[in-house]
MARDRENKE-986961 format. One record per atom (N, C-alpha, C): residue number from 1; residue in one letter; chain; atom name; x, y, z. Coordinates in pm, 1 decimal, padded with zeros to 6 digits, always signed. Layout:
residues N
SITE    n  res  chain  atom      east     north        up
SITE  NUM    A      A    CA         X         Y         Z
...
***
This chain:
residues 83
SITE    n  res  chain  atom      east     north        up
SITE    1    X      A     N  +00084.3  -00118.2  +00000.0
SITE    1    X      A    CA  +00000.0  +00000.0  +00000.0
SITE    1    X      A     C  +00088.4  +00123.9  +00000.0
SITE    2    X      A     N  +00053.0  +00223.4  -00044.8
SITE    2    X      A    CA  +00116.7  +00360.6  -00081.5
SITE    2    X      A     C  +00036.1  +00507.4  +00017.4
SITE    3    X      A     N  +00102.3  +00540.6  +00029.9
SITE    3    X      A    CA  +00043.3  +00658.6  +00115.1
SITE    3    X      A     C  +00002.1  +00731.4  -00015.7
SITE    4    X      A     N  -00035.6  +00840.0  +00009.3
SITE    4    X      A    CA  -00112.7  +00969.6  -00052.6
SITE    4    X      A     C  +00018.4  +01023.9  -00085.9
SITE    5    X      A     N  +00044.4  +01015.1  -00020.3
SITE    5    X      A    CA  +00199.3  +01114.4  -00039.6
SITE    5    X      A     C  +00312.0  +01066.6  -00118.3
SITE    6    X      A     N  +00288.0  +00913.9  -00136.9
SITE    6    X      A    CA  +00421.7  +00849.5  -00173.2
SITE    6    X      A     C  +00325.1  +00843.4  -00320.5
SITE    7    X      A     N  +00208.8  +00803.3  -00348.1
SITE    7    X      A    CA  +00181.3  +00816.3  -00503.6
SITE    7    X      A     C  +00208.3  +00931.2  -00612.3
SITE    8    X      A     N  +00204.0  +01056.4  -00480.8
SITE    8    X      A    CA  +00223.6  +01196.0  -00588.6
SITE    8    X      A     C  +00371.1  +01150.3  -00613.3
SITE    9    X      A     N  +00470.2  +01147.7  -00571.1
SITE    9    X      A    CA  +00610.0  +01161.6  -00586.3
SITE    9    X      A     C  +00599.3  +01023.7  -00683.8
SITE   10    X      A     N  +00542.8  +00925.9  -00680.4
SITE   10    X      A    CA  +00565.3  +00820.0  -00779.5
SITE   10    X      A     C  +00513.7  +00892.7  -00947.9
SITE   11    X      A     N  +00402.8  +00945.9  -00927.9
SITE   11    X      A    CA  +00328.4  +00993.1  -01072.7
SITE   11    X      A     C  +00474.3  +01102.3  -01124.0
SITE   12    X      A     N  +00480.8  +01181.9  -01052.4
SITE   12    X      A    CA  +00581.6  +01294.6  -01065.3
SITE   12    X      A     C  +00743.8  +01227.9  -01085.5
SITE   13    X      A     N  +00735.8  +01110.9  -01071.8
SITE   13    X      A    CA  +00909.8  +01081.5  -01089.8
SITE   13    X      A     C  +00868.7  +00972.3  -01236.6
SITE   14    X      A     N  +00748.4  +00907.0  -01257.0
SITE   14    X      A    CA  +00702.6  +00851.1  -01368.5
SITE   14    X      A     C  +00703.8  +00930.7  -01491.6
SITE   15    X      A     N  +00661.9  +01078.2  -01441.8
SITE   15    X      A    CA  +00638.2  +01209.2  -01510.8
SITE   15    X      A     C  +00464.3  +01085.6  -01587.1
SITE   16    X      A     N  +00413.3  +01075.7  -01515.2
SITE   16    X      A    CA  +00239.1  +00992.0  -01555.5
SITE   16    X      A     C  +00133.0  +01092.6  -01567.4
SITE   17    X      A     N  +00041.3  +01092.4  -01644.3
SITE   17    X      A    CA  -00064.2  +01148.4  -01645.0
SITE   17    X      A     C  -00210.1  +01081.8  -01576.8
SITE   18    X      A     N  -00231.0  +01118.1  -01433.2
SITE   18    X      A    CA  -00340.8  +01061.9  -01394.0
SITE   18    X      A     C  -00478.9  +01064.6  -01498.9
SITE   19    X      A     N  -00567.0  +00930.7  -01543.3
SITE   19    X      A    CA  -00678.9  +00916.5  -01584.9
SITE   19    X      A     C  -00782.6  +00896.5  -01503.8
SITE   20    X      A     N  -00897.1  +00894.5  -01578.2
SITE   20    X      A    CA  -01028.9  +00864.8  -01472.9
SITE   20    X      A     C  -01063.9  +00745.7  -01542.2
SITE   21    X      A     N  -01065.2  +00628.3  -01538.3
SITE   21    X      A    CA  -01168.4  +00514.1  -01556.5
SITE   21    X      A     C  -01279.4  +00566.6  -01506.6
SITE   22    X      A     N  -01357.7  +00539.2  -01726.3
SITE   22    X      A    CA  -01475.8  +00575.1  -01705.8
SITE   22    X      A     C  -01641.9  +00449.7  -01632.6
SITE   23    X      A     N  -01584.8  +00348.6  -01620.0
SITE   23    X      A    CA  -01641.0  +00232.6  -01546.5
SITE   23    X      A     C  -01648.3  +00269.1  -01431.5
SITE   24    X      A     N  -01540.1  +00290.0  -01320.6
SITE   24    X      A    CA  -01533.9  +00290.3  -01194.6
SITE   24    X      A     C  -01541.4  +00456.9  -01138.3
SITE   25    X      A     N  -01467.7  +00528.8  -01222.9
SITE   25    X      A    CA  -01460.5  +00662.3  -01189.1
SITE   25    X      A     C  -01336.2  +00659.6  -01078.1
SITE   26    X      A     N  -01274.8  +00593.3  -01104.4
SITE   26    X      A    CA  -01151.8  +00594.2  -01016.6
SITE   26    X      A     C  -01018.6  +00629.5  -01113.1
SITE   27    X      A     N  -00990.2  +00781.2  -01032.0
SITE   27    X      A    CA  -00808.2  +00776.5  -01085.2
SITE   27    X      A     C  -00724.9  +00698.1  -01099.9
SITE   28    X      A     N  -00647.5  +00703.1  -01220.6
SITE   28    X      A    CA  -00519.6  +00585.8  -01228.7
SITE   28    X      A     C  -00410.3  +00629.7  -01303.7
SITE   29    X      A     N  -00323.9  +00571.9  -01318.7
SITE   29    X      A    CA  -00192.4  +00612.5  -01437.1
SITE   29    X      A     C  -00144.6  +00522.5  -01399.9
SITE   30    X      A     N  -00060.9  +00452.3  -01532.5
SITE   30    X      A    CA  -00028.2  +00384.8  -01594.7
SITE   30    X      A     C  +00171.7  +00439.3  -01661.9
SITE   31    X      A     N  +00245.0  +00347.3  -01661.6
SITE   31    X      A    CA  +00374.2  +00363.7  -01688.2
SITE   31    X      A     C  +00433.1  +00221.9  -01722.5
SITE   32    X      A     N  +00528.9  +00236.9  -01836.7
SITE   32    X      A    CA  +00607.4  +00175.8  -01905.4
SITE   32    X      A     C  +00745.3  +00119.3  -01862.5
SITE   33    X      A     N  +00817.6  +00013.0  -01826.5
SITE   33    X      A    CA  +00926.3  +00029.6  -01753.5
SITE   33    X      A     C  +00999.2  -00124.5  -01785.3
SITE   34    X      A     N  +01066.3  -00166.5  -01864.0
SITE   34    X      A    CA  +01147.4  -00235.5  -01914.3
SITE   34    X      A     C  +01011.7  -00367.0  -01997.2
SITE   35    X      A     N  +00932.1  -00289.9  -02107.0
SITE   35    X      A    CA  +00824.8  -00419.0  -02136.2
SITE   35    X      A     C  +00745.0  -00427.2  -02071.1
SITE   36    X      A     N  +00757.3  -00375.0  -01929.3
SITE   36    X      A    CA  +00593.5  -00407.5  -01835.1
SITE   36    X      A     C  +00514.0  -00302.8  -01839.0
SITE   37    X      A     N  +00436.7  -00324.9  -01856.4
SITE   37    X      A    CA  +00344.2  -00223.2  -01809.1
SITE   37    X      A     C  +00256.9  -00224.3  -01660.2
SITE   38    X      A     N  +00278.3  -00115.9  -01611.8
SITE   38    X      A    CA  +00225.6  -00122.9  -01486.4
SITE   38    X      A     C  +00055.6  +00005.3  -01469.8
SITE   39    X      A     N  -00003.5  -00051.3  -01387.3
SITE   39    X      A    CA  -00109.4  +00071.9  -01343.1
SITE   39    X      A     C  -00153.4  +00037.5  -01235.3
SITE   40    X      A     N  -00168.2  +00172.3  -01154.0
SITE   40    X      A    CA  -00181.5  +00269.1  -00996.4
SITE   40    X      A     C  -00286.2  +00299.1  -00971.8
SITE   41    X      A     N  -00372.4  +00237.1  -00904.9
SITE   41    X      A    CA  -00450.7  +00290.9  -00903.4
SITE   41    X      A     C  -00500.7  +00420.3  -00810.3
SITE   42    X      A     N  -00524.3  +00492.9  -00807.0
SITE   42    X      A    CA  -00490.2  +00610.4  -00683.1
SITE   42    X      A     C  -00653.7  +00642.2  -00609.4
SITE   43    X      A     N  -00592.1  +00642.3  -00479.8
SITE   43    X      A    CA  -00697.2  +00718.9  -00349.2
SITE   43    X      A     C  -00675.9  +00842.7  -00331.0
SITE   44    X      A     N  -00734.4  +00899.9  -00328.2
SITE   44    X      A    CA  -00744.0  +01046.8  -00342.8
SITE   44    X      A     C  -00925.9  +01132.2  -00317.5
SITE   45    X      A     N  -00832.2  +01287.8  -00274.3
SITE   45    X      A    CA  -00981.2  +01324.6  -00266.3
SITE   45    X      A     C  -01088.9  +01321.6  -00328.9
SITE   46    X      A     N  -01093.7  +01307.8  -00479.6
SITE   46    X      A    CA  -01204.8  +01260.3  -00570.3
SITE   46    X      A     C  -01212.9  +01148.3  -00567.9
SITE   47    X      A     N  -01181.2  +00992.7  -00550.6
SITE   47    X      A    CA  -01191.9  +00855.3  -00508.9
SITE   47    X      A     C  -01274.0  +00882.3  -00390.5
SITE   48    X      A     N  -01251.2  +00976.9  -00258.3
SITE   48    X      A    CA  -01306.1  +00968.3  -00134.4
SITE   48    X      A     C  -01450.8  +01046.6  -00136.8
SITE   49    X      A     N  -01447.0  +01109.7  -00239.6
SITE   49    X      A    CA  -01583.0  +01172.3  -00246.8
SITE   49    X      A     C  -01678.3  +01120.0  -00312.2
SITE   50    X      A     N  -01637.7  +01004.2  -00398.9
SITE   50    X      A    CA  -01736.1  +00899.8  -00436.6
SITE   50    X      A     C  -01763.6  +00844.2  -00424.5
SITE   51    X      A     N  -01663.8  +00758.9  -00308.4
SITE   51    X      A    CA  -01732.9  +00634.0  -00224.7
SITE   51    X      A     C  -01834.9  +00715.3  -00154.3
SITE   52    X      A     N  -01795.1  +00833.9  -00052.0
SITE   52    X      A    CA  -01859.4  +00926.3  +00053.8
SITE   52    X      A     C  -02038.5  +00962.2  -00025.1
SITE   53    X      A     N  -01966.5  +00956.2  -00158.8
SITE   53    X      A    CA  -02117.1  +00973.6  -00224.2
SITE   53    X      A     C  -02208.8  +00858.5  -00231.6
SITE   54    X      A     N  -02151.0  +00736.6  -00221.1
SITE   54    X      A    CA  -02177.0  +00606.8  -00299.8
SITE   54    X      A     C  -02321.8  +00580.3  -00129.3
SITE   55    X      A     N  -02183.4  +00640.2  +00007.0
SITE   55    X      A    CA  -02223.1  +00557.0  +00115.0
SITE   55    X      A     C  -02408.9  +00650.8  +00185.1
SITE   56    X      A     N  -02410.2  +00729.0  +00114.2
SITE   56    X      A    CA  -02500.1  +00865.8  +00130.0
SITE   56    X      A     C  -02628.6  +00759.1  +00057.2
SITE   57    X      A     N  -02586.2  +00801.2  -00049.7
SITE   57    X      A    CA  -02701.8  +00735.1  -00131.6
SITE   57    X      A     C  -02780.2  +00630.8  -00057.5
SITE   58    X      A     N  -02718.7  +00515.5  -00047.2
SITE   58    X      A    CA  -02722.3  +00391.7  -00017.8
SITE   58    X      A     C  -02736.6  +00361.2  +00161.6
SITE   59    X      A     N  -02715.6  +00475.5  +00208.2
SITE   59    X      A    CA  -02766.9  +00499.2  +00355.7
SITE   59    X      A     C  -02685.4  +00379.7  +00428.8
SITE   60    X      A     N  -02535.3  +00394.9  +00392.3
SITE   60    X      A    CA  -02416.0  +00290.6  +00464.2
SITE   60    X      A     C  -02404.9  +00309.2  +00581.2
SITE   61    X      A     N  -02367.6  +00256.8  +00691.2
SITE   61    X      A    CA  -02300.3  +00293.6  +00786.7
SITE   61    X      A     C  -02186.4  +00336.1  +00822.7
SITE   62    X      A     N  -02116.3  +00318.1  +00702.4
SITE   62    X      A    CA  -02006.7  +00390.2  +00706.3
SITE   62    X      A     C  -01884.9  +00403.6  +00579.3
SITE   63    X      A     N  -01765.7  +00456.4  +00613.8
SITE   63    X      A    CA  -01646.3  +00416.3  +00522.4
SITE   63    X      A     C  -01547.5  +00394.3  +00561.2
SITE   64    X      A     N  -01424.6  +00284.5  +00523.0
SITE   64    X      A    CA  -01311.3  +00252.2  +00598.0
SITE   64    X      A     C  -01189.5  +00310.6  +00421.4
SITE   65    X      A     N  -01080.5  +00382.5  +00463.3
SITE   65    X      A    CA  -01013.1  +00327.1  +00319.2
SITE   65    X      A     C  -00893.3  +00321.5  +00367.0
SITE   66    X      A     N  -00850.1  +00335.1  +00489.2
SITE   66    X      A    CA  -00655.0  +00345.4  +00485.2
SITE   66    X      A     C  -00636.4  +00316.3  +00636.2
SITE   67    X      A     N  -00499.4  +00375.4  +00635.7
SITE   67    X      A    CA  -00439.2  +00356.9  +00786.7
SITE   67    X      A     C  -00437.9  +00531.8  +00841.0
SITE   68    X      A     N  -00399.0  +00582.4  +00919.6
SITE   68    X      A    CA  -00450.4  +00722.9  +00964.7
SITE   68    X      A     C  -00275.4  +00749.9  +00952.0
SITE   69    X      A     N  -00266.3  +00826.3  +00888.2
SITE   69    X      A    CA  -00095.3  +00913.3  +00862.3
SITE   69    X      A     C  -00085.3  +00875.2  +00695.4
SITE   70    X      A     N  -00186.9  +00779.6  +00589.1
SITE   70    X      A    CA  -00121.9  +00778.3  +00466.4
SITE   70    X      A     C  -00223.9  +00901.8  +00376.2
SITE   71    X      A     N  -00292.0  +00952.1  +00456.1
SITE   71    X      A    CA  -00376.0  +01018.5  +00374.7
SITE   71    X      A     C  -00285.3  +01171.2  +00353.9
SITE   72    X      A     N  -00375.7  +01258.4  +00220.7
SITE   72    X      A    CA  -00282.5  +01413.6  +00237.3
SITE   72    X      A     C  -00394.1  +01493.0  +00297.6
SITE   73    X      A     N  -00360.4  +01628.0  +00352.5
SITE   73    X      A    CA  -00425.8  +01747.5  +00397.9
SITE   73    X      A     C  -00545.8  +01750.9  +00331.9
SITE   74    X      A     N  -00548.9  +01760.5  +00250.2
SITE   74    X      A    CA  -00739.6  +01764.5  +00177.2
SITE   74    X      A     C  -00849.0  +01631.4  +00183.2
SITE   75    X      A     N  -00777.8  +01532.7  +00261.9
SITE   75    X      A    CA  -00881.9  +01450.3  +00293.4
SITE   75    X      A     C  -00989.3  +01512.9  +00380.2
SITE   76    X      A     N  -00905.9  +01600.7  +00472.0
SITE   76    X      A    CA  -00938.2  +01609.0  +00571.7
SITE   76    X      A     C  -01087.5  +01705.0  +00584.3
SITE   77    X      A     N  -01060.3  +01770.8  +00481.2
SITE   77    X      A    CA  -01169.2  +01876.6  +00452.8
SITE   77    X      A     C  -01273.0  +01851.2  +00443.2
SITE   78    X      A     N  -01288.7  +01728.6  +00293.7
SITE   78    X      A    CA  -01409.0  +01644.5  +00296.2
SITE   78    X      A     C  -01460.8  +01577.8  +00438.9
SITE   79    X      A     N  -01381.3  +01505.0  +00465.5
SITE   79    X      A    CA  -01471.1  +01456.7  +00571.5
SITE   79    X      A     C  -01526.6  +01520.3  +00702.1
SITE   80    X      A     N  -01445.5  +01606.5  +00694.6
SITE   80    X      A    CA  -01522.9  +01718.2  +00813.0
SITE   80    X      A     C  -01637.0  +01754.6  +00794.7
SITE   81    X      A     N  -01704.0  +01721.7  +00629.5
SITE   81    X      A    CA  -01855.3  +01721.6  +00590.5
SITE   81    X      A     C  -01955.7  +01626.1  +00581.8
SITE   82    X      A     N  -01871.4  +01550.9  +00662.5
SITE   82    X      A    CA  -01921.9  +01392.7  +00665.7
SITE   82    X      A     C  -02053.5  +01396.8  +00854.4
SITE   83    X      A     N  -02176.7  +01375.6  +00799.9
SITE   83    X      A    CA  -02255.8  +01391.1  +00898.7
SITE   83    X      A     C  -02273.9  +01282.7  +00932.6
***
């Protein structure tokens, strides 16, 4: 697993262009590296606002997605709107 923090510095040293899968609506990028191809899928504040949306709708009890220190500063925002 990757922190929040360790994916930006991965996209940025890939030099990757994050996509949206239009199926899931989940960010990703994708990189080339001796024949393999690899893809990332990324958590992030738009990933967290769609589950957060998903769990609304659907009247969840809740959401789980990480360990507490891998997330970045703008998680934090959203969920402070979390009733």
């Amino acid at each position: 697993a990757y922190s929040m923090y360790s994916v930006e510095e991965l996209i940025n040293k890939w030099g990757a262009v994050p996509r949206i899968d239009d199926v899931s609506g989940q960010n990703y990028v994708e990189y080339e590296k001796e024949g393999n191809l690899y893809k990332l899928w990324i958590e992030d504040k738009d990933s967290l606002q769609k589950r957060l949306d998903l769990m609304k709708k659907y009247d969840l009890a809740g959401y789980a997605a990480w360990r507490l220190g891998y997330e970045t500063d703008d998680i934090w925002d959203i969920l402070s709107k979390v009733e």
